[in-house]
Steps between C-alpha positions, in 0.01 A plus 500: 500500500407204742714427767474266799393778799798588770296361770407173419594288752519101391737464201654171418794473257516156375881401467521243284427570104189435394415379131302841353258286281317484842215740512224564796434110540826381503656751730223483737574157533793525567393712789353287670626119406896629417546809795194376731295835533207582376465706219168662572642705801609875504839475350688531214707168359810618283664248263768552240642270225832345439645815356367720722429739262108447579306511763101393581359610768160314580243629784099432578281810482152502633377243215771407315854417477698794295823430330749781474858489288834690467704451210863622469670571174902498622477441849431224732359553886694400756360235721597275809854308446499425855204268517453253205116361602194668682337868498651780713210741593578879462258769506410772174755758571761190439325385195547832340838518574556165295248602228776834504799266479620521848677197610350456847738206595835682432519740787301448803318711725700755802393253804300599772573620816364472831564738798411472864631838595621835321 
């Protein structure tokens, strides 16, 4: 089974749906002109298509871009409602939680505290 490793640290979920004709060339393009990064660093760019019952996830190893995709048969992932343009960055450990069907936005994390005493 391949699955994106727990401790990758750069992952960027594109929000908006992307149009899944677009292979390697396309999506690395939009990369760089569309979300203004550049493709070839250590990260991993997620996209997903109007349905959301697909996602791409497009990242450059060593000497060449590789091109990785998740098809669901009855579900759909749950992505971002509260921002409708961009990337939000997460890390792998996220990523696997929305490749598992989490919904990450739903319920938010307990908030830190900070303590000057006991």
């Amino acid at each position: 089974m391949m699955r994106p490793r727990h401790d990758i640290k750069n992952v960027f979920l594109c929000v908006p749906p992307m149009d899944f004709r677009r292979s390697i060339n396309g999506l690395s393009q939009v990369v760089q002109s569309v979300l203004g990064m550049d493709p070839f660093q250590e990260a991993l760019f997620v996209f997903t298509n109007r349905d959301r019952d697909k996602i791409k996830i497009l990242y450059w190893e060593r000497n060449g871009f590789c091109l990785w995709q998740k098809r669901l048969e009855r579900e759909r992932f749950k992505w971002p409602t509260h921002v409708s343009d961009g990337t939000i960055t997460m890390d792998g450990e996220m990523l696997n939680w929305l490749l598992d069907g989490f919904d990450l936005w739903r319920s938010p994390p307990h908030k830190s505290l900070f303590f000057r005493s006991v």
